[in-house]
MOPAC internal coordinates of N, CA, C and O (Angstrom, degrees):
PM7 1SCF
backbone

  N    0.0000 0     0.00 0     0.00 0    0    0    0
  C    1.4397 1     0.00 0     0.00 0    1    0    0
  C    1.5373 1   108.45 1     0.00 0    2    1    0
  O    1.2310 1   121.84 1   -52.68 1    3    2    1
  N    0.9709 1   114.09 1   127.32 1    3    2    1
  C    1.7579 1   126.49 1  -177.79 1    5    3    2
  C    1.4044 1    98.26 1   -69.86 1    6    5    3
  O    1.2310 1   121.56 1     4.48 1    7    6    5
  N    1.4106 1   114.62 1  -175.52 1    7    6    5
  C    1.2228 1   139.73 1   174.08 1    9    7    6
  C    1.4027 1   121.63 1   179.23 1   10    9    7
  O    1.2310 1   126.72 1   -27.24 1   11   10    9
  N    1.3957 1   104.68 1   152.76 1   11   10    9
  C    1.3890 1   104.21 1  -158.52 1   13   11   10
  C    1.2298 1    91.99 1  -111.59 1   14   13   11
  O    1.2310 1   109.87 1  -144.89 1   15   14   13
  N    1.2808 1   136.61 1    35.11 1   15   14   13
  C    1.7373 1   145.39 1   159.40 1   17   15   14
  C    1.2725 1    97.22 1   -65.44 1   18   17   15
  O    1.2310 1   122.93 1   121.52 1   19   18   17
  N    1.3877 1   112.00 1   -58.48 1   19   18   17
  C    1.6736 1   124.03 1  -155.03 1   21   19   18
  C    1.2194 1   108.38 1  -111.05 1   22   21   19
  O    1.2310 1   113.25 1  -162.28 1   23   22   21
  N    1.3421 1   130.36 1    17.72 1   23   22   21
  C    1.6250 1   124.72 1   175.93 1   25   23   22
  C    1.5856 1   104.23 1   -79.39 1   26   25   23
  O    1.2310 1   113.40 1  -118.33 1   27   26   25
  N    0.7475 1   130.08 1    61.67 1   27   26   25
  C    1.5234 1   130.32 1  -167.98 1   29   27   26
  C    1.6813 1   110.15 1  -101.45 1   30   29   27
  O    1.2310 1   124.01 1   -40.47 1   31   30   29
  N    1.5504 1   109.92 1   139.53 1   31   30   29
  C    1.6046 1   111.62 1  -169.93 1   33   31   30
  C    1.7040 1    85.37 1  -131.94 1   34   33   31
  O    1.2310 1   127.69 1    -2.48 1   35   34   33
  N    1.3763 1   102.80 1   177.52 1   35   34   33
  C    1.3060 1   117.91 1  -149.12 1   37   35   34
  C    2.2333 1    77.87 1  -148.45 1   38   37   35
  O    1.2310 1   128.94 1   -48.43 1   39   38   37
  N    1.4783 1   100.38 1   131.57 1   39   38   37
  C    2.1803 1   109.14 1   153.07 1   41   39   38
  C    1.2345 1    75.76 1  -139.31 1   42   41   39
  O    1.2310 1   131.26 1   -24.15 1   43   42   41
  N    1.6941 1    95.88 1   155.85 1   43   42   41
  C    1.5891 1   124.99 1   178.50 1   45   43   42
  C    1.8740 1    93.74 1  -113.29 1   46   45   43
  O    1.2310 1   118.46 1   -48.27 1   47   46   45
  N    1.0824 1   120.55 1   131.73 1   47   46   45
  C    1.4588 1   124.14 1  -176.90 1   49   47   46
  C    1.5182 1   100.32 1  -102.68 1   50   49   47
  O    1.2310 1   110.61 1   -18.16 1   51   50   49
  N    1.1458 1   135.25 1   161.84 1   51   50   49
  C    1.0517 1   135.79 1  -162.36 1   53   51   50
  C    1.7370 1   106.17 1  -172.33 1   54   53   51
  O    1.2310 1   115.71 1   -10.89 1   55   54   53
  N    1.5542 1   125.76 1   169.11 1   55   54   53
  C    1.3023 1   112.64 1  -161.29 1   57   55   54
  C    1.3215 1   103.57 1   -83.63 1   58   57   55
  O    1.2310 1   121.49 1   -18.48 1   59   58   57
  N    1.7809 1   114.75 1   161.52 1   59   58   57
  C    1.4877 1   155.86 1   169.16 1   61   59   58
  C    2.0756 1    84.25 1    77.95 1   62   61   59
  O    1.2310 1   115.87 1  -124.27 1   63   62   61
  N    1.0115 1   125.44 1    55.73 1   63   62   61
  C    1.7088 1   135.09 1   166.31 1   65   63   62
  C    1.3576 1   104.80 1    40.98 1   66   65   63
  O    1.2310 1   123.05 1  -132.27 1   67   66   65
  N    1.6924 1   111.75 1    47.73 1   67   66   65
  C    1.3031 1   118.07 1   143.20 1   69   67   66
  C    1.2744 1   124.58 1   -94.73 1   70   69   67
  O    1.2310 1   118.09 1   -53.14 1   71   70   69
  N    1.6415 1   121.24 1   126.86 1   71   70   69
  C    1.4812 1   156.37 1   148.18 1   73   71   70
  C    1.0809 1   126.67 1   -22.88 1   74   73   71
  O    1.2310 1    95.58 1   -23.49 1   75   74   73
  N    1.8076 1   160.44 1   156.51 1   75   74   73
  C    1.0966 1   140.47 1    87.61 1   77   75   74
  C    1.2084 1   135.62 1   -51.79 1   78   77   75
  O    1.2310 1   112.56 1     4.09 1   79   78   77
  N    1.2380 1   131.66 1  -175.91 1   79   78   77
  C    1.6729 1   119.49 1   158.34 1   81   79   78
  C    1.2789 1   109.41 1   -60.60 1   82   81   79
  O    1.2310 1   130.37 1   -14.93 1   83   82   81
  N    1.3039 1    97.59 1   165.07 1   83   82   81
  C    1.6938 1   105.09 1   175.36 1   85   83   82
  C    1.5286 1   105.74 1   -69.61 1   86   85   83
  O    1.2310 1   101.71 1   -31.03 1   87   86   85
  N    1.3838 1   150.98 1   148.97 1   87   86   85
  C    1.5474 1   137.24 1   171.37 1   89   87   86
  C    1.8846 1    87.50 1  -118.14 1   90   89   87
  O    1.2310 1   125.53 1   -50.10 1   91   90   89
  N    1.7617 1   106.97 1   129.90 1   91   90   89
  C    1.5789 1    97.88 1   163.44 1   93   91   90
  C    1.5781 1   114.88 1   -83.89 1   94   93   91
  O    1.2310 1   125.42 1   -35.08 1   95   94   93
  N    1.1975 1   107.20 1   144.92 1   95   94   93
  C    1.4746 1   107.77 1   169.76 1   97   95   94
  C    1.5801 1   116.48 1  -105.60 1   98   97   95
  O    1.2310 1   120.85 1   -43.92 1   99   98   97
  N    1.7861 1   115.98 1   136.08 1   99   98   97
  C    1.4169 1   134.97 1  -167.41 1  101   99   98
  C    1.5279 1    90.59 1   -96.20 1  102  101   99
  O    1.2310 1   115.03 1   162.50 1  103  102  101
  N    1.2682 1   127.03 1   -17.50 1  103  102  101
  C    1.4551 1   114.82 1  -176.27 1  105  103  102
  C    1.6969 1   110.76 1  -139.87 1  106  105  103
  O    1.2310 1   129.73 1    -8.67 1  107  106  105
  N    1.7607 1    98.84 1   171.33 1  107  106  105
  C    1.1247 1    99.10 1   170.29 1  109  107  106
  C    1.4394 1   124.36 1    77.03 1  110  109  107
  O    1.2310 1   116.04 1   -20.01 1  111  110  109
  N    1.5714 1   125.13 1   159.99 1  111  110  109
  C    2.1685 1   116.33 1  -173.99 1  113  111  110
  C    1.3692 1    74.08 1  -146.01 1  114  113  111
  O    1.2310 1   139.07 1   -15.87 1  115  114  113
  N    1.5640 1    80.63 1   164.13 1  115  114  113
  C    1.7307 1    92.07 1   174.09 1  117  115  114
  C    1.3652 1   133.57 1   -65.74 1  118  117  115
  O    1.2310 1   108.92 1     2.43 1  119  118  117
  N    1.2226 1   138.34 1  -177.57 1  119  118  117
  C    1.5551 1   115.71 1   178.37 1  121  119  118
  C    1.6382 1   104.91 1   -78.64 1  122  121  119
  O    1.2310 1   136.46 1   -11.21 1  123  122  121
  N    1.0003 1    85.74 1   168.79 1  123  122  121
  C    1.8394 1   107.03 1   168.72 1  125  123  122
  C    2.0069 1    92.22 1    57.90 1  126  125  123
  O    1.2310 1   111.47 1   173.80 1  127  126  125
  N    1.0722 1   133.67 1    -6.20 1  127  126  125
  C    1.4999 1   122.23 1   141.97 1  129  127  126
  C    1.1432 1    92.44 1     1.36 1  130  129  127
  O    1.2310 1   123.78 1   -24.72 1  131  130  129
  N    1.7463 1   110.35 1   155.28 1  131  130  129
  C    1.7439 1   155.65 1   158.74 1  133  131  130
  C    1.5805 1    94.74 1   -76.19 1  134  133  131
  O    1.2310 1   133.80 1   129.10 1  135  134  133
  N    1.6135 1    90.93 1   -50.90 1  135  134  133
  C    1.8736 1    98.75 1  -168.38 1  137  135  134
  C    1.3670 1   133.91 1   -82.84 1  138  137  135
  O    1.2310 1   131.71 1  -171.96 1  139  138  137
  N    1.2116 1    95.00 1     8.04 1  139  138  137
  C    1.8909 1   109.99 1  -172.56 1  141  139  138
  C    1.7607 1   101.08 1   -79.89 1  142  141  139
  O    1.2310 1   113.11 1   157.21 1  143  142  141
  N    1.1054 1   130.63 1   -22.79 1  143  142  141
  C    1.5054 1   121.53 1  -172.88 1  145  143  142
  C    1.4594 1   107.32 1   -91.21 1  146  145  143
  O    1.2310 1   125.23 1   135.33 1  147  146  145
  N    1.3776 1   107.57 1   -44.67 1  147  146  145
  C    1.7035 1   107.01 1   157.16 1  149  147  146
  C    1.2078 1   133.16 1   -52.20 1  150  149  147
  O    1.2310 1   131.83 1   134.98 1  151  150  149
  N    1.1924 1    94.77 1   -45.02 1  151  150  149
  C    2.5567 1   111.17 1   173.11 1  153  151  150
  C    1.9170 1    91.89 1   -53.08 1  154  153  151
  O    1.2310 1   116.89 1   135.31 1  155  154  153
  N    1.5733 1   123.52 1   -44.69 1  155  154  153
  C    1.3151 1   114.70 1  -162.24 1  157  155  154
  C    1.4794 1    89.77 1   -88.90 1  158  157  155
  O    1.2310 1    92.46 1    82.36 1  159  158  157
  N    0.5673 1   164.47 1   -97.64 1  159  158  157
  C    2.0452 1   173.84 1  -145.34 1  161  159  158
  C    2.3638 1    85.82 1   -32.44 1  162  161  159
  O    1.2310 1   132.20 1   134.58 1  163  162  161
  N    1.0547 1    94.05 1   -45.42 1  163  162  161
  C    1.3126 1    83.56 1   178.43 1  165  163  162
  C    1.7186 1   130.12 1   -88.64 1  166  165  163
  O    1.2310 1   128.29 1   166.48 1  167  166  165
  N    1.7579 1   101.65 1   -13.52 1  167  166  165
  C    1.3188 1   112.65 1  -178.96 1  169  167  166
  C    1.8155 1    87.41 1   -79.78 1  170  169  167
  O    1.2310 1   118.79 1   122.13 1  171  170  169
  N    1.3987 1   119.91 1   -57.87 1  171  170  169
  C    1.4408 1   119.10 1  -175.85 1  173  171  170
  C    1.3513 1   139.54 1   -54.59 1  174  173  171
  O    1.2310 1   125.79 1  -173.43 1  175  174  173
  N    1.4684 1   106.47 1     6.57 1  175  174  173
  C    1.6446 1   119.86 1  -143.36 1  177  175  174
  C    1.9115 1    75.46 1   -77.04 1  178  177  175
  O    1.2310 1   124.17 1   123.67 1  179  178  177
  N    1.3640 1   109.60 1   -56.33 1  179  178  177
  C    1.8016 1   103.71 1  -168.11 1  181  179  178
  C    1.4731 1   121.83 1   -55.50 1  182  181  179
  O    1.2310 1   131.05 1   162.95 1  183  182  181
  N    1.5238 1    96.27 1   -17.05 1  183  182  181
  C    1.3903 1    93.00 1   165.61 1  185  183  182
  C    1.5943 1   142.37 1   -21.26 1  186  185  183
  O    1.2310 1   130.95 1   109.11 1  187  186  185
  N    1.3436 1    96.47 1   -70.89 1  187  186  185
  C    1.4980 1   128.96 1  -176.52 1  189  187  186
  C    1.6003 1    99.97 1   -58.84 1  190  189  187
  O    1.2310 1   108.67 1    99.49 1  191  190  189
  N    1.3530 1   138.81 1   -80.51 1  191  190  189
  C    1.4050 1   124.73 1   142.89 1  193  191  190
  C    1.5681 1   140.35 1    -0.45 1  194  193  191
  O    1.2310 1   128.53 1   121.54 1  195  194  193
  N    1.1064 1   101.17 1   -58.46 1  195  194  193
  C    2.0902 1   112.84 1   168.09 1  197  195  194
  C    1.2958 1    97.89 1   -67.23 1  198  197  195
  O    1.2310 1   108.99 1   124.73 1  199  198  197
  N    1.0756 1   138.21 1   -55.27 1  199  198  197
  C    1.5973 1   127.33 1  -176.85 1  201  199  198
  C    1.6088 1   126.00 1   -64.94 1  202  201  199
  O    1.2310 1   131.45 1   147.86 1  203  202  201
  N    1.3744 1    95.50 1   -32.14 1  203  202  201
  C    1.9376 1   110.29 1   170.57 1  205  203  202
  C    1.1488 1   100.30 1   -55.24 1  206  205  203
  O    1.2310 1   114.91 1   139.04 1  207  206  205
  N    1.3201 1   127.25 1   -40.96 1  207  206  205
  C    1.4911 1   128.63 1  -147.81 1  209  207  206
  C    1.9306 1    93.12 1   -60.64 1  210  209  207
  O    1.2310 1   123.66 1   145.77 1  211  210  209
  N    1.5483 1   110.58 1   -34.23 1  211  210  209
  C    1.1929 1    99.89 1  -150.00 1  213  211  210
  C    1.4512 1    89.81 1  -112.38 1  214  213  211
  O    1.2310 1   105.83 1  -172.53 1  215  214  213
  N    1.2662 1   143.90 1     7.47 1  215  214  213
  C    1.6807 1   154.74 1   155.23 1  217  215  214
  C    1.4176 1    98.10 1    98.42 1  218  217  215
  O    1.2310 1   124.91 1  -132.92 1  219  218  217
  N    1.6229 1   108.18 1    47.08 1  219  218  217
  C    1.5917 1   113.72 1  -172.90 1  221  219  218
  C    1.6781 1    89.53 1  -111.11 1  222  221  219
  O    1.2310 1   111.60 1   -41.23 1  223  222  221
  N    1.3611 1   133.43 1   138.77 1  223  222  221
  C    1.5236 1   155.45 1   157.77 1  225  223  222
  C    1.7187 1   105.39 1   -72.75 1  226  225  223
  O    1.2310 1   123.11 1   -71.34 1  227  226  225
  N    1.0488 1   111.64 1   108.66 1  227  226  225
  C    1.5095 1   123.74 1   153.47 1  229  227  226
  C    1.2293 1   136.75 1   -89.41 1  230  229  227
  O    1.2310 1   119.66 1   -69.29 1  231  230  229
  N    1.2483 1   118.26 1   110.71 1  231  230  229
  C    1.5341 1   103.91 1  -178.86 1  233  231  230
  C    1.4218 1   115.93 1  -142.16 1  234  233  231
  O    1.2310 1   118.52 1   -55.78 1  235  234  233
  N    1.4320 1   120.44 1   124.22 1  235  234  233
  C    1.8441 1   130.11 1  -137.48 1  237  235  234
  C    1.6373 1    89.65 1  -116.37 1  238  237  235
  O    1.2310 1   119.80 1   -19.68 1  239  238  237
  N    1.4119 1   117.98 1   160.32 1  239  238  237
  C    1.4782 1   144.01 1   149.55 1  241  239  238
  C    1.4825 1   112.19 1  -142.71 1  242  241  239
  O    1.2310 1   121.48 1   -57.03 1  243  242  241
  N    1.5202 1   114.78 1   122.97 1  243  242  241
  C    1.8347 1   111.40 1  -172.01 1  245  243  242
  C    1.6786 1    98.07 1    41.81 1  246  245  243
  O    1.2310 1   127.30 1    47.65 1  247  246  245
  N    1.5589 1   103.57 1  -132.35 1  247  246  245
  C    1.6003 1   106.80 1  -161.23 1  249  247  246
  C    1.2199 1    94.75 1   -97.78 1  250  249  247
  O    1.2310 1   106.12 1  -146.59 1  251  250  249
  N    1.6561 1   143.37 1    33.41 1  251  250  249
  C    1.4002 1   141.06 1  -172.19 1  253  251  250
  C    1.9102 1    98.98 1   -92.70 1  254  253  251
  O    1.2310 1   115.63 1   -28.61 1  255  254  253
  N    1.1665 1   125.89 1   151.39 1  255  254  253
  C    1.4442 1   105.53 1  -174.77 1  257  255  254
  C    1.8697 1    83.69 1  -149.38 1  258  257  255
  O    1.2310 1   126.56 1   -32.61 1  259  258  257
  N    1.1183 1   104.99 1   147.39 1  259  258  257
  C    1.6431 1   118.11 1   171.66 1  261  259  258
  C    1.2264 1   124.44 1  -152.57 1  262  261  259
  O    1.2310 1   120.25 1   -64.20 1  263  262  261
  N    1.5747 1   117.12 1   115.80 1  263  262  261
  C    1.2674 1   107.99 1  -163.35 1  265  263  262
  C    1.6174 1    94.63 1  -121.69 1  266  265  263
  O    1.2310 1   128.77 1   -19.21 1  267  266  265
  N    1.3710 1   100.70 1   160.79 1  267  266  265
  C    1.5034 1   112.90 1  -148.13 1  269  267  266
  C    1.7982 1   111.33 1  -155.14 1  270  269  267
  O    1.2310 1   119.95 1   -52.65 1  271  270  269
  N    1.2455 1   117.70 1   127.35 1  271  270  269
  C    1.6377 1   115.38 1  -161.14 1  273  271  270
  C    1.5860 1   102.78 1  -143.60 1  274  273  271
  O    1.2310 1   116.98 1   -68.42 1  275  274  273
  N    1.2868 1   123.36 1   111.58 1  275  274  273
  C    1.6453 1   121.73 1  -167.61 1  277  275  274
  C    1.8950 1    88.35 1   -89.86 1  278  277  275
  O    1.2310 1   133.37 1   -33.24 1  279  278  277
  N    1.2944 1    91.76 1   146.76 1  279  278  277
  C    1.7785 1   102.83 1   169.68 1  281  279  278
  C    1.4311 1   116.94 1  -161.15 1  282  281  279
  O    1.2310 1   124.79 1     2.61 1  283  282  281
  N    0.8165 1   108.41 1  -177.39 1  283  282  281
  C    1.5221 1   133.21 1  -178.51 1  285  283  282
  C    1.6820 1   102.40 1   -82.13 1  286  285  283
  O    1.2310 1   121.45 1   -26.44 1  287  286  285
  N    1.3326 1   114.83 1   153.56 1  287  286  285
  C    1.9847 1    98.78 1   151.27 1  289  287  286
  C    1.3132 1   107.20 1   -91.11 1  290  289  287
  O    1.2310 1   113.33 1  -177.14 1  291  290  289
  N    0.8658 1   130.22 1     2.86 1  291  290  289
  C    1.8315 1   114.21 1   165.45 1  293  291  290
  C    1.4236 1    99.29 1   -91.64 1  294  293  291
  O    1.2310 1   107.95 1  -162.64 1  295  294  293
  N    0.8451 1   140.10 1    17.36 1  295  294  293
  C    1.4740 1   116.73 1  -171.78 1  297  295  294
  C    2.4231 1    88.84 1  -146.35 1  298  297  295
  O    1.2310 1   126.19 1  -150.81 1  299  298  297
  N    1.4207 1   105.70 1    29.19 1  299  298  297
  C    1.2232 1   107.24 1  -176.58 1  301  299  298
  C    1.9193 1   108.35 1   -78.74 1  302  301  299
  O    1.2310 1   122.12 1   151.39 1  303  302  301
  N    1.4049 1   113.55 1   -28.61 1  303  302  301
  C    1.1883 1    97.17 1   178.45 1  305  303  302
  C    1.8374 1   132.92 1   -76.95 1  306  305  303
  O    1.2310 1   139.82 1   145.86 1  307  306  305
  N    1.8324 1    79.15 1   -34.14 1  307  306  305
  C    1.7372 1    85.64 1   165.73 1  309  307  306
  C    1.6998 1   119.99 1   -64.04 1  310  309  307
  O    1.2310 1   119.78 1   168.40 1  311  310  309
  N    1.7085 1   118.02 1   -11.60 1  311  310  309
  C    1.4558 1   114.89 1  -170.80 1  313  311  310
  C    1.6743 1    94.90 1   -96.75 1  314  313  311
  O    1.2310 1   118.31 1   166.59 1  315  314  313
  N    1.5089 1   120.83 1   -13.41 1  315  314  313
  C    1.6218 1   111.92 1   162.78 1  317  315  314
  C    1.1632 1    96.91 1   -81.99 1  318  317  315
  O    1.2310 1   107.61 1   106.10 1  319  318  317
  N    1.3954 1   140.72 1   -73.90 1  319  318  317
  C    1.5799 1   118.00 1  -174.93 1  321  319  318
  C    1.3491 1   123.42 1   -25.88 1  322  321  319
  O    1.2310 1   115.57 1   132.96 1  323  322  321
  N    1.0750 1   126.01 1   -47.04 1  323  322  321
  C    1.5008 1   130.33 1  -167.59 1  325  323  322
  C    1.8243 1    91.71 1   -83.58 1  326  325  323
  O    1.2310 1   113.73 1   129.29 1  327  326  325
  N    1.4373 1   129.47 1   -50.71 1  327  326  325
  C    1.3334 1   109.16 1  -162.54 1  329  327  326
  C    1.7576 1   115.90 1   -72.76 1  330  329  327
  O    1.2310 1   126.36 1   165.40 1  331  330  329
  N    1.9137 1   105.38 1   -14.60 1  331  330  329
  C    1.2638 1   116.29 1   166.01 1  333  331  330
  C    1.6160 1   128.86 1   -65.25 1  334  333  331
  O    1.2310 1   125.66 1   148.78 1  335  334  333
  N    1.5961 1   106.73 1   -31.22 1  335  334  333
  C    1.3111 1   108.42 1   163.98 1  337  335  334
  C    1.2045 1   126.58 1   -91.25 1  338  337  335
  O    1.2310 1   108.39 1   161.66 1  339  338  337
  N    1.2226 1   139.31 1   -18.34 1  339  338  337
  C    1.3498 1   162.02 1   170.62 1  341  339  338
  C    1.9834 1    89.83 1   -55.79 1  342  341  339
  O    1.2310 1   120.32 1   118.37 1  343  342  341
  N    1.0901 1   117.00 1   -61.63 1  343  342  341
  C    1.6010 1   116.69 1  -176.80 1  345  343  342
  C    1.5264 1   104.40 1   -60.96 1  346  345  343
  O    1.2310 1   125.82 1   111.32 1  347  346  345
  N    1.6722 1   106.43 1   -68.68 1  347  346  345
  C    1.4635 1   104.67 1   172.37 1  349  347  346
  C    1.5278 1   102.00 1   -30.34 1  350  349  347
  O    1.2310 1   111.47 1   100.20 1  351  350  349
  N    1.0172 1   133.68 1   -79.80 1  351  350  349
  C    2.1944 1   134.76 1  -167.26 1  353  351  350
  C    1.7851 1    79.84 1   -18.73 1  354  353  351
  O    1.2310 1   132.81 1    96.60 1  355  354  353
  N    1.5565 1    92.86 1   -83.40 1  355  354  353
  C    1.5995 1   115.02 1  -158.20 1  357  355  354
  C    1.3370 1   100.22 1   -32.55 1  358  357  355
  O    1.2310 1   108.59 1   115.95 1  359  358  357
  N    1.2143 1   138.95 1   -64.05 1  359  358  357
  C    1.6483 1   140.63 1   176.67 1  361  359  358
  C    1.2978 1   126.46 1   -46.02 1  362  361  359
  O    1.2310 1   120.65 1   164.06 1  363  362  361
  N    1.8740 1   116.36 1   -15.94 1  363  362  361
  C    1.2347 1   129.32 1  -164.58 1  365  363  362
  C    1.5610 1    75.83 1  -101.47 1  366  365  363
  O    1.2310 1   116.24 1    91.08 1  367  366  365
  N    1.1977 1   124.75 1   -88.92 1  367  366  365
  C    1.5944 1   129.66 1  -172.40 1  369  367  366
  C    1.2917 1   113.54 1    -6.88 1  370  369  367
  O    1.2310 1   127.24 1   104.80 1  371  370  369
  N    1.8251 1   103.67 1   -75.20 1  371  370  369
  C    1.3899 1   101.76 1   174.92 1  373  371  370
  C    1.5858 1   135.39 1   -18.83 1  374  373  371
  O    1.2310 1   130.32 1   102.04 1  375  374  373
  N    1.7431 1    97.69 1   -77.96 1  375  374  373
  C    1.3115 1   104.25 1   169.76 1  377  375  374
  C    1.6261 1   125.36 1   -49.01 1  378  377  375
  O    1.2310 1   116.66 1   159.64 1  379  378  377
  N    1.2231 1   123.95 1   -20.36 1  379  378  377
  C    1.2215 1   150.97 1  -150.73 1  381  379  378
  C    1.9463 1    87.74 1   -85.76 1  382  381  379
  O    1.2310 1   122.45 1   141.23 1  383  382  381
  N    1.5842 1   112.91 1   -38.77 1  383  382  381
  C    1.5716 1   134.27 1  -172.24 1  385  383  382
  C    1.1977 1   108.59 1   -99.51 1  386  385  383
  O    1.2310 1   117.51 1   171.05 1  387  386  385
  N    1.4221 1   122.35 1    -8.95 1  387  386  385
  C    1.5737 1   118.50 1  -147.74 1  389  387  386
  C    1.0960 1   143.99 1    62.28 1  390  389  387
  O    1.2310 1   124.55 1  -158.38 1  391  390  389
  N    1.3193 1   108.87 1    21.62 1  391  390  389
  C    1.7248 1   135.71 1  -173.81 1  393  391  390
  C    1.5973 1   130.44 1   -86.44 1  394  393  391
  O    1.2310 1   113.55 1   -85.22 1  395  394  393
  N    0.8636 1   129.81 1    94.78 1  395  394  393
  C    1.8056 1   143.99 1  -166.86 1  397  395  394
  C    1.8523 1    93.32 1   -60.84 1  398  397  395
  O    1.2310 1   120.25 1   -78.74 1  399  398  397
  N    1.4456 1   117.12 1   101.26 1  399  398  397
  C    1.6663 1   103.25 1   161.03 1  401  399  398
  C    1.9183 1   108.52 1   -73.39 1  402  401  399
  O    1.2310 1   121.57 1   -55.00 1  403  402  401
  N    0.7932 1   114.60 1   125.00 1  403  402  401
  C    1.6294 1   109.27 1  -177.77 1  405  403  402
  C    1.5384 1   112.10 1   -95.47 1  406  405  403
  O    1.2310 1   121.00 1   -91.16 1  407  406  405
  N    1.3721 1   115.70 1    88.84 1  407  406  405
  C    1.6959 1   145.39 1  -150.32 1  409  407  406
  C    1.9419 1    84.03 1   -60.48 1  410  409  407
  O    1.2310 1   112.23 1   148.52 1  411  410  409
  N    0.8761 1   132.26 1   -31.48 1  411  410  409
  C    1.7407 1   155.50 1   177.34 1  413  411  410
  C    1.3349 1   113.55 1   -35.86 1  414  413  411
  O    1.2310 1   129.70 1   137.46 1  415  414  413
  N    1.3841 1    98.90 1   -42.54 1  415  414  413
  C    1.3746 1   127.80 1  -157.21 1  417  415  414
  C    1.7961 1   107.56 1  -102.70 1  418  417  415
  O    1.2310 1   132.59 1   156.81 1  419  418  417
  N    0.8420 1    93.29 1   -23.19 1  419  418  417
  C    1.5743 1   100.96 1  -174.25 1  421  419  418
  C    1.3274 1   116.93 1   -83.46 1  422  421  419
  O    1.2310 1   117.44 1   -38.96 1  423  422  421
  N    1.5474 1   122.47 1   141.04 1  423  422  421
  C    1.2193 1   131.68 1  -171.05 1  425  423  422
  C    2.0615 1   103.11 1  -121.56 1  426  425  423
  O    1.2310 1   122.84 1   -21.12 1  427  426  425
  N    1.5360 1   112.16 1   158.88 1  427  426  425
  C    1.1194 1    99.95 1   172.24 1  429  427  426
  C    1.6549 1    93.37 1  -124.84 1  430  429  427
  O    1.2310 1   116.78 1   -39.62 1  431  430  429
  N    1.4120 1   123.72 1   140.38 1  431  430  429
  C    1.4469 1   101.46 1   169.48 1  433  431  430
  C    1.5396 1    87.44 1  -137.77 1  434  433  431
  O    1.2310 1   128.10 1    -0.93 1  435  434  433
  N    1.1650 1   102.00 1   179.07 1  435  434  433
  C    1.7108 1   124.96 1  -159.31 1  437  435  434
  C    1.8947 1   107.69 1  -144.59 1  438  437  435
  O    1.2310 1   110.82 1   -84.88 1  439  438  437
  N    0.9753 1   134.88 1    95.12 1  439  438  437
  C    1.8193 1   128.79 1   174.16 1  441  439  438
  C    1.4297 1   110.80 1  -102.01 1  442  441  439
  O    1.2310 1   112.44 1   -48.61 1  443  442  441
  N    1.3969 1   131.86 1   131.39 1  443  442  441
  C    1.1213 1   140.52 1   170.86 1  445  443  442
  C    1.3447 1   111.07 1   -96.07 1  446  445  443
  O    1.2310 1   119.72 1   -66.30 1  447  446  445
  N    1.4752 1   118.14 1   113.70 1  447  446  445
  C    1.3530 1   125.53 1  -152.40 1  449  447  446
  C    1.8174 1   109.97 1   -58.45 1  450  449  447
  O    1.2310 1   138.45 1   142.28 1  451  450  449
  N    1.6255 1    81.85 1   -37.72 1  451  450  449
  C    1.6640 1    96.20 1   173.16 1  453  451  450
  C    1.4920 1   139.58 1   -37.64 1  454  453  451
  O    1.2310 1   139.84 1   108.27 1  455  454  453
  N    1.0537 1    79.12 1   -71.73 1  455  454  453
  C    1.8740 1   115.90 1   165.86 1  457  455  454
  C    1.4027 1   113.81 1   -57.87 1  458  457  455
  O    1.2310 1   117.33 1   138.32 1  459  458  457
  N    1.5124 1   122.69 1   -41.68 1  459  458  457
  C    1.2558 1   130.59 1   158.47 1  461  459  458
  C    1.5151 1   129.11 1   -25.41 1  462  461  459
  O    1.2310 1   128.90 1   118.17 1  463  462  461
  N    1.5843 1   100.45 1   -61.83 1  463  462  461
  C    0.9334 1   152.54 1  -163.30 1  465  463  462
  C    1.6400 1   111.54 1   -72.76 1  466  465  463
  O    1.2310 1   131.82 1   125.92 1  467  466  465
  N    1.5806 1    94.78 1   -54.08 1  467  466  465
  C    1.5744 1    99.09 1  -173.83 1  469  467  466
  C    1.8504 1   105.68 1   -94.39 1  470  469  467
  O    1.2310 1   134.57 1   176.64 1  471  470  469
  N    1.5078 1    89.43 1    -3.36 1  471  470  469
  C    2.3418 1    72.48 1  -179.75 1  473  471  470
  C    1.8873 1    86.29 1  -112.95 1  474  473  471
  O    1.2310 1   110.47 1  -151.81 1  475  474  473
  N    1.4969 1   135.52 1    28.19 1  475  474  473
  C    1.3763 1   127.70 1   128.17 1  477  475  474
  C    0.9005 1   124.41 1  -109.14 1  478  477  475
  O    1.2310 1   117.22 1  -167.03 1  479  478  477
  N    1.6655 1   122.90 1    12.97 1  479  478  477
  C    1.3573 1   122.71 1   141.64 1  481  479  478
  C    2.1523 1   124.03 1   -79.70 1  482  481  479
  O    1.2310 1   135.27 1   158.44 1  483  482  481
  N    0.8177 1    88.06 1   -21.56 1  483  482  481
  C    1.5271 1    95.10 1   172.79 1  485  483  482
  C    1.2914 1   130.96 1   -75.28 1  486  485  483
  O    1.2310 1   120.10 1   180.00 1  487  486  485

């Protein structure tokens, strides 16, 4: 069933009020859309799934994404293997949607439960 939510076309205007063709678009709303936070909550839903695959924790706000993997330190290189492919998925998907990960944006952090532990005990 069609809909006329998403029938959306695109003209490029250009100087003395010359046109292109119209181009239709199969994807995507305009910016600042009502519907753009819903279009992502539903593009992301597999998210949470693609990351299990690899015993990676996801946990989203709007387009904020944090992924998260409890371990052992003996067992720290297999939790970079797994958190390296778990992104690779995420990086394949994206593009897979048309989605820019912005590498810019990304943080890596590391907590030692221990240490945690002992400088809020102090």
């Amino acid at each position: 069933m069609a809909s006329e939510l998403f029938a959306w076309s695109y003209v490029f205007r250009v100087a003395d009020g010359l046109t292109s063709q119209s181009v239709d678009l199969d994807c995507s709303l305009p910016q600042g859309s009502s519907l753009g936070p819903l279009k992502y909550v539903l593009y992301a839903s597999g998210l949470h799934e693609l990351t299990g695959r690899f015993g990676v924790k996801m946990h989203s706000f709007a387009d904020d994404t944090q992924l998260s993997k409890h371990l052992l330190v003996e067992d720290i290189d297999s939790a970079k293997r797994d958190m390296a492919a778990a992104i690779a998925a995420i990086s394949s998907w994206s593009r897979s949607y048309r989605l820019k990960l912005n590498a810019e944006k990304s943080e890596v952090m590391a907590w030692d439960a221990a240490t945690t532990v002992e400088a809020q005990c102090d």
